[in-house]
C-alpha positions in Angstrom: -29.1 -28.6 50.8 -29.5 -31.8 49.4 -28.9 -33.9 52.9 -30.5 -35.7 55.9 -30.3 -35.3 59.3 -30.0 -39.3 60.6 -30.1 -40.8 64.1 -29.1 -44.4 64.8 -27.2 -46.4 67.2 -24.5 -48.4 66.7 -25.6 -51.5 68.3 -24.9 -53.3 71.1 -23.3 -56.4 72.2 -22.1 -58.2 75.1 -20.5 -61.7 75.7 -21.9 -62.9 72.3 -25.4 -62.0 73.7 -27.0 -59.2 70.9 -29.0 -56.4 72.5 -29.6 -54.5 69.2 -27.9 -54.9 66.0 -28.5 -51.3 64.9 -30.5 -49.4 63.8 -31.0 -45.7 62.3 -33.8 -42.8 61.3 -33.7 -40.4 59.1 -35.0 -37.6 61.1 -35.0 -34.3 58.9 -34.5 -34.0 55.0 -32.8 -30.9 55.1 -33.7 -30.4 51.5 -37.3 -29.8 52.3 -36.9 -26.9 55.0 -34.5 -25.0 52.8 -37.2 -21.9 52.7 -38.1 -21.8 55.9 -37.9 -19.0 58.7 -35.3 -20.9 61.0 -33.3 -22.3 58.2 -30.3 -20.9 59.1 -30.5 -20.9 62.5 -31.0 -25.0 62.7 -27.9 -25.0 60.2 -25.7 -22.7 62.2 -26.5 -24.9 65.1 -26.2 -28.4 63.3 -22.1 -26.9 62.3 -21.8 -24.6 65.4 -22.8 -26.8 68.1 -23.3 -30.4 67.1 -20.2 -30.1 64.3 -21.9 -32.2 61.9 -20.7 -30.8 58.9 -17.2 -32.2 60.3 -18.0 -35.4 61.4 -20.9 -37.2 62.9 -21.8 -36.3 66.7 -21.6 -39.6 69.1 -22.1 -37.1 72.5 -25.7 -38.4 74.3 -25.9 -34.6 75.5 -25.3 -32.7 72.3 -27.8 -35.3 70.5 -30.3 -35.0 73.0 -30.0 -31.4 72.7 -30.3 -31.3 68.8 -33.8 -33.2 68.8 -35.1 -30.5 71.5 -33.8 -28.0 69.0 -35.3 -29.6 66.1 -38.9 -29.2 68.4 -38.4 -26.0 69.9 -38.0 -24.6 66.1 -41.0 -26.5 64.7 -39.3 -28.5 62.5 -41.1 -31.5 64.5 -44.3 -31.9 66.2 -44.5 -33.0 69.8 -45.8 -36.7 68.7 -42.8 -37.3 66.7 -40.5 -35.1 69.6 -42.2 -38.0 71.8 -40.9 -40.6 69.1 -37.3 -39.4 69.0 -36.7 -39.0 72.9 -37.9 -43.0 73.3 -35.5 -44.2 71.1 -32.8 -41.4 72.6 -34.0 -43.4 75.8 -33.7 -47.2 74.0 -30.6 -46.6 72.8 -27.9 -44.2 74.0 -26.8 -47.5 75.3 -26.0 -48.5 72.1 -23.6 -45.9 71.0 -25.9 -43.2 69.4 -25.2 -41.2 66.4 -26.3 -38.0 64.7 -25.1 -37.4 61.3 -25.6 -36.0 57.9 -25.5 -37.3 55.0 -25.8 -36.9 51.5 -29.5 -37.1 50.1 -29.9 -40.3 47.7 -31.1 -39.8 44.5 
């Protein structure tokens, strides 16, 4: 699948005062783990659970729980696991997304 798994936040404002303007990661080229064992199990959950072959995911629980899966399949080492719950933590203030989108060329 040509596609990336991206998280980002929204931003975040309040009286005029700017907390973050936004910001977002690509966190899984979906492309590049086509062959792999749990393939199809990260895709069933990614449309299953999270619905992101719908529409982008805004829930704080469903997102936190798609990085944990993303880890407990090995599709991401414990230092960058580390990585993706501090900015879970930075910004699920801010409006947090998980989406896919189409893979540039």
């Amino acid at each position: 699948m040509k596609a990336i798994l991206v998280l980002g936040c929204e931003g975040r404002q309040d009286d005029g005062f700017k907390f973050c303007n936004g910001v977002s990661n690509t966190i899984l080229d979906l492309e590049k783990i086509n062959a792999s064992d749990n393939y199809m199990t990260l895709i069933k959950y990614l449309d299953r659970v999270a619905n992101l072959f719908i529409n982008p995911c805004c829930d704080i629980n469903i997102i936190g729980n798609t990085i944990y899966k993303l880890y407990e399949l090995n599709y991401i080492n414990e230092k960058t696991n580390n990585y993706y719950i501090h900015f879970y933590n930075l910004h699920k203030r801010c409006a947090l997304i998980l989406q896919i989108l189409p893979k540039e060329k």
